[in-house]
C-alpha positions in Angstrom: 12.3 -13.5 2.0 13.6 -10.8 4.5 13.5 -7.8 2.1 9.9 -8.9 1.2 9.1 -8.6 5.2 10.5 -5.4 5.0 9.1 -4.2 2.4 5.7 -5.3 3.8 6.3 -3.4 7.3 7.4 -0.4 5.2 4.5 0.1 2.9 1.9 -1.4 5.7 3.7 2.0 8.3 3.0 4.4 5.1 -0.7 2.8 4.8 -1.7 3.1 8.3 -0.2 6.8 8.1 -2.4 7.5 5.2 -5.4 5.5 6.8 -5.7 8.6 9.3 -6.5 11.1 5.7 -8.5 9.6 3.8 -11.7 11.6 4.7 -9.0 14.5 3.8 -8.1 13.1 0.3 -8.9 14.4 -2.9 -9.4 12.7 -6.0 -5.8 12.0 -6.9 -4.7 11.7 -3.4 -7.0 8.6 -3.1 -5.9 7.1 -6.1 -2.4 6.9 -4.6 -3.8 5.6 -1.6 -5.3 3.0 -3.8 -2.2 2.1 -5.8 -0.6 1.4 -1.9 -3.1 -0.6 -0.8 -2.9 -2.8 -4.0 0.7 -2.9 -4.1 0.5 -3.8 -0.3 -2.1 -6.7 -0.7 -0.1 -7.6 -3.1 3.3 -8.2 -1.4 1.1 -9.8 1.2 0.0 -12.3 -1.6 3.6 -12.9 -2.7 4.5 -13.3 0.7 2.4 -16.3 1.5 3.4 -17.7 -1.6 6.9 -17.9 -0.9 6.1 -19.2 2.8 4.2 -22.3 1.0 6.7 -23.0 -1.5 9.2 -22.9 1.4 7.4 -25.6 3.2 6.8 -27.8 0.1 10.8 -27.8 0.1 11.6 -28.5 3.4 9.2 -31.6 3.0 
């Protein structure tokens, strides 16, 4: 579960960085912004899940 928190904190500090841009972006540059934020909601997502399955255990 740790490496998945880190991984969160990682790509959520890259985000925020490119949060500042995205007026700036071009066409590609915002698909890559995109592909972050999907990849990010995504380890969110996964995250959660683990945090329920971990409860269901320790019940």
């Amino acid at each position: 579960m740790k490496p998945l928190i880190y991984q969160i904190l990682i790509i959520a500090f890259i985000w925020v960085g490119m949060v500042f841009f995205v007026q700036d972006m071009d066409q590609m540059s915002k698909m890559i912004f995109y592909l972050v934020t999907s990849w990010l909601l995504l380890l969110v997502v996964l995250l959660v899940k683990e945090i329920i399955r971990n409860r269901k255990k320790s019940n």
